[in-house]
N, C-alpha and C positions, 0 to 999 in steps of 0.2 A: 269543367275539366280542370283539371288539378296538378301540377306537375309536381315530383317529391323528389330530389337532390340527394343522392344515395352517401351523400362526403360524410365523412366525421371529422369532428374538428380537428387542426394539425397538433402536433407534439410540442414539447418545449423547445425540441432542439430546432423543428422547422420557425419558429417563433424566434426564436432567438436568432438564426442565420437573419430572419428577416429583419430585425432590430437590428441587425448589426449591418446589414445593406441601405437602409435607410437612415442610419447614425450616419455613414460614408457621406451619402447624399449631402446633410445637413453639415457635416464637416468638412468636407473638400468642394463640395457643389456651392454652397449656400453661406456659408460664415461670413458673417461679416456683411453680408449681401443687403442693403435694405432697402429691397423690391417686397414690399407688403402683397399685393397682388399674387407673385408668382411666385411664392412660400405659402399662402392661401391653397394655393392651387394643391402644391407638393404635399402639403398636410390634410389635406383632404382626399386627396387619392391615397394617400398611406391610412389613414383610418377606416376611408372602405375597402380597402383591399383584406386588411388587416382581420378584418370579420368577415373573408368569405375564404372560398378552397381556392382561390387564382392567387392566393400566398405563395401557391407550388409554382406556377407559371410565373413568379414575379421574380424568384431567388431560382430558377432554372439553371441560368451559369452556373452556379453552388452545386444543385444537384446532380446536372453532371459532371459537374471538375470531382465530387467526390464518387459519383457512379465509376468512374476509371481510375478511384484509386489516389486522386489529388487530394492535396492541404486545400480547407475553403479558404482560408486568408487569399489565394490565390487568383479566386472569382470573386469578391466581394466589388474588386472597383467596374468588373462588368458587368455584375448585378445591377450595381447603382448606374452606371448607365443605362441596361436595359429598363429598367422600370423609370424613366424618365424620357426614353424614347417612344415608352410606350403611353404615355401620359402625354406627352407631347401631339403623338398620333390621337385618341382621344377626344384634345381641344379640338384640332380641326375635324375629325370627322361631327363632331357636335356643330360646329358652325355650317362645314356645308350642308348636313341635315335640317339644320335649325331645331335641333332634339329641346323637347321638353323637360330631359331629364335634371333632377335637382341636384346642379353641381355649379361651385362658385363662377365659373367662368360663361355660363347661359345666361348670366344675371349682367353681364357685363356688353358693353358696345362688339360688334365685332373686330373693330382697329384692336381695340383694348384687346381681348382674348386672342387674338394672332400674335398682338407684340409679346404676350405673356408665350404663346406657343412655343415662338424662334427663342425665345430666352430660356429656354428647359431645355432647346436641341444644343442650345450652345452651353449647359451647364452637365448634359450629358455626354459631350465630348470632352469635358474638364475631367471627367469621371474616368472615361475610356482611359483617357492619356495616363494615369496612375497605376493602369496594369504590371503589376511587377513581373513581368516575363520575358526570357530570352528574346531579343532586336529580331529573331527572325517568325518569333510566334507571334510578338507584338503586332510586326507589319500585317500578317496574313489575316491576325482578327481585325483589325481593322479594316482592311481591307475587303473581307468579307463582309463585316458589318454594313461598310457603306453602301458595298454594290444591293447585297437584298435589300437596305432599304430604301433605297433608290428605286429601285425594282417595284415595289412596294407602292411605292407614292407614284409613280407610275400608272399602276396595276389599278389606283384608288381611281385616278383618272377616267379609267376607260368603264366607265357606269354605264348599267343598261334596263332602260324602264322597265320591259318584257323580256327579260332575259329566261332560254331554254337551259333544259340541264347541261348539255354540251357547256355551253355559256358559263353556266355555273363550274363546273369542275374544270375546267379551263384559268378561269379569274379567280374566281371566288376563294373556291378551295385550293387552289394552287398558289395565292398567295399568301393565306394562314400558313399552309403546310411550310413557304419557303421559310419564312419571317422566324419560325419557332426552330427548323432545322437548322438556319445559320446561328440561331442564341446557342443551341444543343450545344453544336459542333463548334462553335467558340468556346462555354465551356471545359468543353475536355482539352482544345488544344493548349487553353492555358499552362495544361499541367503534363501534356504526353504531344508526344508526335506521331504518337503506332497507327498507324494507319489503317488498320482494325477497325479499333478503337473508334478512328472518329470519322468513320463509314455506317459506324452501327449508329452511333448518334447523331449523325447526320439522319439515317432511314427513320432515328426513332423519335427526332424533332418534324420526320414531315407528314409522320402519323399523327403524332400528339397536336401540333397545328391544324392536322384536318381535325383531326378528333372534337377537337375544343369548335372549331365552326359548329362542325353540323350541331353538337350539343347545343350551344346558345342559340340556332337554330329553333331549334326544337321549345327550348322557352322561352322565344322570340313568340310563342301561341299564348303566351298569358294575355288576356284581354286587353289588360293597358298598352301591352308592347305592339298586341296587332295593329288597335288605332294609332300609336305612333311609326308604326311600317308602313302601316298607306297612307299617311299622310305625308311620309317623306319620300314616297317611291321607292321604299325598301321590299323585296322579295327575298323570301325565306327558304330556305328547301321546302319544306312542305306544301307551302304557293307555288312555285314551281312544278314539283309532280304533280301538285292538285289539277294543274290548269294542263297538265297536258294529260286528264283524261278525258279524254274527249266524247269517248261513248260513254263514261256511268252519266246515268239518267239528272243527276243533278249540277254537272257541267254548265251548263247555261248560268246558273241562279249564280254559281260560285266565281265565273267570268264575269259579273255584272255587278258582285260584290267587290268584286276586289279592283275593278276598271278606275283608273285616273278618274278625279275629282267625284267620286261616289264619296260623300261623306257616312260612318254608320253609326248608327245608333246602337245602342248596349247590348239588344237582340241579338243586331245583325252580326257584332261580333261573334257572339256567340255560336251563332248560326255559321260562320265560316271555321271554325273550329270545330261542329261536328261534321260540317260535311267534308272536312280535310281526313277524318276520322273515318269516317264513313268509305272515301277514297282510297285508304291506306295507305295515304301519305306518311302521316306521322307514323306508321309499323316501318314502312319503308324507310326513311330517314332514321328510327332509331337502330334497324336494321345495317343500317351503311356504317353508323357510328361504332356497330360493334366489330365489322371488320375493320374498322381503324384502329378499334380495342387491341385486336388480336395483333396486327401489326406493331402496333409499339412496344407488345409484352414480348412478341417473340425480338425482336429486337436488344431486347433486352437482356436474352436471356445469355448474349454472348461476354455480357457484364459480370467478371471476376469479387468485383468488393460486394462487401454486406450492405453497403450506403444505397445500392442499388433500388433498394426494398422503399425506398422515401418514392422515386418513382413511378416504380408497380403501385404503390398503395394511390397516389394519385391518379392513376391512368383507368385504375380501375373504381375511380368515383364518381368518374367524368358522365355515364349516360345518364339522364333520366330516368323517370320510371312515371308513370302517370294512370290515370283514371281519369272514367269518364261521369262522374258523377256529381 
């Protein structure tokens, strides 16, 4: 099975916000700073970012402080926050997984990769604090900021081996959707108070947040990503609906593959991805993802400026598209 990422690559101008969100970073975050580790870290997450489509999710503040109509000079230093809170997040979800994934901080002790964590939370609050906005928009982004991600780290907290759908759109997806709608709606308040305005992007941060799960979701099915899901206790939307059908005839086989401490061989992954196929799980789930589609565009569409168009063009690259061959 094959999954094929429908994104084109960004423009110059989303290139260049992001270079200039990541300049912010290295200049008011990092100057001066000489923590070798945890510029390690920062440079490595700006390089992979940099070559995939979550460029759009990472300069979000931008996009929408200009979706309403704002100067981006205005979202840059909560861009640069954002994308180090989210970096931050990251480290520790890699530690309590104990992910395989090849990035500088899984090669390191865990003390070492915590201290580096808390040092990105506290260099992305250096960042926040640079917001050049009215004392009363200042307070409330902040303000909001903390509480979703408090909410958040919370939300990481209450993990569940066997988790049901209820479960899932309860936690799962209700905490992507919060995290991305408080970013939204921080950046438009940066530059407007209409309250319109930052209702819609508020609805159109808690779509794009779900939106963005289920999708990773969904190539959360590539082979390598399955064996590191069951080995960490991860369950996907499509494990999830797989395991609750309970009458198709290959239920059994696909609850004994995916049960606690079943290690699997190449096959067997294989074989749990057709028969999630098989289930229509994976139509199901890309099916959810497109009424999340639907939701962030209509959302959108009560969006005045031309800038608008940077986030339709992203919302609409976000599903999937796959083969079974």
């Amino acid at each position: 099975m094959t999954f094929t990422p429908t994104k084109q690559m960004p423009d110059r101008q989303i290139e260049r916000w992001y270079q200039k969100t990541y300049q912010f970073v290295y200049d008011q975050a990092l100057g001066g700073l000489e923590w070798l580790d945890l510029v390690a870290a920062v440079k490595h997450q700006n390089s992979r970012i940099a070559r995939s489509s979550y460029i759009y999710a990472s300069i979000l503040p931008i996009l929408t402080c200009k979706a309403a109509g704002g100067n981006e000079a205005l979202a840059i230093p909560l861009a640069s926050s954002w994308v180090l809170y989210d970096l931050a997040s990251d480290i520790f979800d890699d530690i309590e997984d104990n992910d395989s994934k090849d990035v500088p901080w899984n090669n390191w002790e865990p003390a070492r990769a915590m201290n580096v964590g808390l040092g990105i939370l506290a260099a992305a609050q250096v960042c926040l604090a640079q917001i050049q906005a009215e004392p009363g928009a200042f307070n409330e982004i902040q303000n909001e900021i903390a509480r979703t991600f408090l909410m958040a780290a919370r939300g990481q907290g209450l993990s569940e081996r066997n988790p049901l759908l209820p479960w899932y759109f309860e936690h799962t997806l209700a905490k992507s959707g919060l995290v991305f709608a408080a970013v939204a709606w921080a950046g438009t308040r940066t530059n407007t108070a209409n309250t319109r305005l930052l209702k819609t992007m508020l609805d159109f941060g808690m779509a794009l947040g779900s939106l963005i799960q289920i999708a990773d979701d969904c190539y959360d099915l590539a082979p390598k990503q399955v064996q590191s899901d069951l080995s960490t206790g991860v369950r996907t939307l499509p494990m999830i609906y797989g395991l609750t059908q309970k009458e198709h005839p290959r239920h059994t086989r696909l609850y004994f593959l995916l049960s606690d401490g079943h290690s699997l061989a190449q096959e067997e992954i294989e074989e749990v991805n057709q028969i999630l196929i098989d289930m229509g799980a994976l139509s199901y789930s890309i099916s959810l993802a497109k009424v999340y589609e639907q939701k962030a565009l209509a959302a959108l569409e009560a969006c005045c400026s031309d800038d608008s168009a940077y986030l339709r063009n992203y919302v609409c690259q976000l599903i999937p598209t796959y083969n079974s061959s």
